[in-house]
C-alpha positions as CSV (number, residue, x, y, z in Angstrom):
1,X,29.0,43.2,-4.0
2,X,30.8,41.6,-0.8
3,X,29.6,43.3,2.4
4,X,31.6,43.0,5.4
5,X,30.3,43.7,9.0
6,X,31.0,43.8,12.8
7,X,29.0,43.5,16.0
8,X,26.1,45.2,15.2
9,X,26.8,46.2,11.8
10,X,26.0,42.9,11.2
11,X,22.1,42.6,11.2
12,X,21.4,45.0,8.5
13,X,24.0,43.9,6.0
14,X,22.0,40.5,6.8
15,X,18.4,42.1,6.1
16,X,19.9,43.3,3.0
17,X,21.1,40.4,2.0
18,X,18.0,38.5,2.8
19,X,16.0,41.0,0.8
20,X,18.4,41.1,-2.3
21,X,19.9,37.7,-2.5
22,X,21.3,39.0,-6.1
23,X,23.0,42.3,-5.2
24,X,25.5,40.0,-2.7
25,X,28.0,38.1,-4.1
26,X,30.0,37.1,-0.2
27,X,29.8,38.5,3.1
28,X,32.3,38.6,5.6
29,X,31.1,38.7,9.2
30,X,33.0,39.9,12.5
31,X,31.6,38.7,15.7
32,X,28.1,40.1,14.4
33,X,24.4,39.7,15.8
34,X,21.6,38.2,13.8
35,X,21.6,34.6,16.3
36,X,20.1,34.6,19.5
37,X,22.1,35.8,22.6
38,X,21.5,37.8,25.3
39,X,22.2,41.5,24.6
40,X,23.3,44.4,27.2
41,X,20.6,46.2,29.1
42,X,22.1,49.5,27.7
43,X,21.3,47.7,24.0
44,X,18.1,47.3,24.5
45,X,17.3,50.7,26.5
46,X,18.6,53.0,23.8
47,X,15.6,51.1,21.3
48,X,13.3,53.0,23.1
49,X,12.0,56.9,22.0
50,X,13.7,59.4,24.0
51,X,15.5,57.1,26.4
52,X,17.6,56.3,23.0
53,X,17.9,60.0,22.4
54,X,18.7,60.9,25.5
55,X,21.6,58.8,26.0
56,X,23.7,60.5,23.4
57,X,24.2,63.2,26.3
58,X,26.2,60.1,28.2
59,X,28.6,59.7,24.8
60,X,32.4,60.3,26.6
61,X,35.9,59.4,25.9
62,X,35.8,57.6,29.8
63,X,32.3,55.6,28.2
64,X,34.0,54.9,24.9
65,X,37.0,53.8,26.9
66,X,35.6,51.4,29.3
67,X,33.5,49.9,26.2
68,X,36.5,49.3,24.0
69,X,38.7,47.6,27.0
70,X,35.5,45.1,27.8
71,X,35.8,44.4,24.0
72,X,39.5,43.5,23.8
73,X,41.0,40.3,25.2
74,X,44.4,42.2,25.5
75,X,43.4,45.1,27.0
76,X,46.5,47.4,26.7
77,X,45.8,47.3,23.2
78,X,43.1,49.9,23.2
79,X,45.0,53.4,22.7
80,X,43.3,57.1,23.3
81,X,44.0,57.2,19.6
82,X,41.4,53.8,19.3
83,X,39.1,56.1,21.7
84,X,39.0,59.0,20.1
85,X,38.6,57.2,16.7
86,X,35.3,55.6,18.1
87,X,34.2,58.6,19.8
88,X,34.4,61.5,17.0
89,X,31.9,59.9,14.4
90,X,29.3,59.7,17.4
91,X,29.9,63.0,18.1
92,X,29.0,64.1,14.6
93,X,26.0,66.3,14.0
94,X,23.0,63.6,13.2
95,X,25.1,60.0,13.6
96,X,23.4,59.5,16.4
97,X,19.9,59.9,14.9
98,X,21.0,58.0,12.1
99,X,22.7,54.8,14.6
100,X,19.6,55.4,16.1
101,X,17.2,54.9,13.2
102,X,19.3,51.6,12.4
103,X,19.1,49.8,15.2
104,X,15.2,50.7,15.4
105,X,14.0,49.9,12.1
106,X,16.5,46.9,11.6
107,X,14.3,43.5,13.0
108,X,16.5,40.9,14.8
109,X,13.4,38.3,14.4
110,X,12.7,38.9,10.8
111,X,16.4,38.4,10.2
112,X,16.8,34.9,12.8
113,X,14.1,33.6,11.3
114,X,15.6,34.2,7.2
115,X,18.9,33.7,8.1
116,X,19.2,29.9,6.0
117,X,17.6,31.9,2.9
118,X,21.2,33.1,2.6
119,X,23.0,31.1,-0.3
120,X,26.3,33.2,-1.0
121,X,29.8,32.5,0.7
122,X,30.1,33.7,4.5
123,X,33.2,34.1,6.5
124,X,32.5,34.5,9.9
125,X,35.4,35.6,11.8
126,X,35.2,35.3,15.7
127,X,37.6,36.3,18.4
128,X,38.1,33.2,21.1
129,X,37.8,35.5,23.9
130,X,34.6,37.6,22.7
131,X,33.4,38.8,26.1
132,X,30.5,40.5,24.3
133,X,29.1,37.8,21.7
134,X,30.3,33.8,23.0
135,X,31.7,31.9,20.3
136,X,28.8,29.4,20.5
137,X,27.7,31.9,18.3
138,X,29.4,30.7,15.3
139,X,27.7,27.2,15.7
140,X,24.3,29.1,15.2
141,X,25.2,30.7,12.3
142,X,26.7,27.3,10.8
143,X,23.6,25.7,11.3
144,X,21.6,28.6,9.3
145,X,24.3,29.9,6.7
146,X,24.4,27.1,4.3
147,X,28.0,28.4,2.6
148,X,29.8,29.5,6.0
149,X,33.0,28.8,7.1
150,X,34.2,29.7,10.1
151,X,38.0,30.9,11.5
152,X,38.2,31.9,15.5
153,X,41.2,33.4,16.3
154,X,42.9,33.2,20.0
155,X,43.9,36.1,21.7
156,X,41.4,38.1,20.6
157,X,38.3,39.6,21.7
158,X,34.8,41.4,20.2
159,X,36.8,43.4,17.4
160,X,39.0,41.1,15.5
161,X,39.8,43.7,12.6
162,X,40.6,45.9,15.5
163,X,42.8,43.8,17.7
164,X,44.2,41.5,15.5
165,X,43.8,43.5,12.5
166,X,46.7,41.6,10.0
167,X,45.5,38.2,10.6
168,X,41.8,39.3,10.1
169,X,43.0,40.9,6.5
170,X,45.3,37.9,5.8
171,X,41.8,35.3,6.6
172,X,39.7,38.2,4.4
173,X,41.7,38.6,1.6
174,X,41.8,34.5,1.6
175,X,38.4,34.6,1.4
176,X,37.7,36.7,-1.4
177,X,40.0,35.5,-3.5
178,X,39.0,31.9,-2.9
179,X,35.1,33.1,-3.5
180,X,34.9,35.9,-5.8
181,X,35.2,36.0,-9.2
């Protein structure tokens, strides 16, 4: 199976592939976690029991719009349409306890420190202007992924597949066909 991730998404497509080297035949990899950085406060607050809970109550189109503009680079990209679409599956009865229970029982540390156990073809795809996750990123995953290559695009912020979705399919599609057989 190829799994492909963003942001987040990321760390527990890489726990699975850590714990089942022989159910993942690529990955593909979109300005994901699983390195060291710094994350927002707001990422670390929602972790915790109720506070986590609690802040679904703060879910808006105005919240979901002023996340989505600090994750472009070209800001007049991001449509109500793009909002909307980000904000409806939150608003869902039980996503949030489900987003919720991801980000809780997924380990960052467990995953940093098995990260080079990983032996199957990586793309990591990276926007040059990621204001969320730096591109110095990539080098750390380089150093740990043993089969990673790497393609940044410019103009382009924390979503790639978002913002410069046809180049991202174009580099993905590459990819899989290069790597999958």
């Amino acid at each position: 199976m190829i799994l492909v991730a963003s942001s987040a998404g990321g760390l527990p497509i890489l726990d699975f592939a850590i714990r089942n080297p022989e159910r993942v035949s690529a990955m593909i990899l979109s300005s994901t976690c699983s390195v060291p950085h710094s994350l927002p406060g707001l990422w670390n607050l929602i972790r915790l029991p109720l506070v986590g809970e609690a802040a679904r109550l703060f879910l808006s189109l105005s919240l979901i719009r002023k996340n989505l503009v600090g994750a472009f680079a070209d800001q007049q990209k991001v449509t109500q349409e793009d909002v909307e679409a980000y904000l409806q599956p939150l608003l869902r009865s039980g996503s949030w306890t489900v987003n919720l229970r991801t980000e809780r029982c997924t380990n960052p540390t467990f995953v940093e420190q098995h990260l080079k156990e990983i032996r199957c073809p990586v793309l990591i795809i990276w926007g040059q202007e990621d204001a969320w996750h730096p591109v110095a990123m990539t080098e750390a995953f380089c150093r740990q992924l043993p089969k990673a290559e790497v393609e940044i695009l410019s103009r382009c912020g924390h979503l790639p597949h978002e913002e410069r979705p046809d180049c991202f399919n174009q580099r993905a599609l590459s990819f899989i066909e290069r790597n999958v057989k």
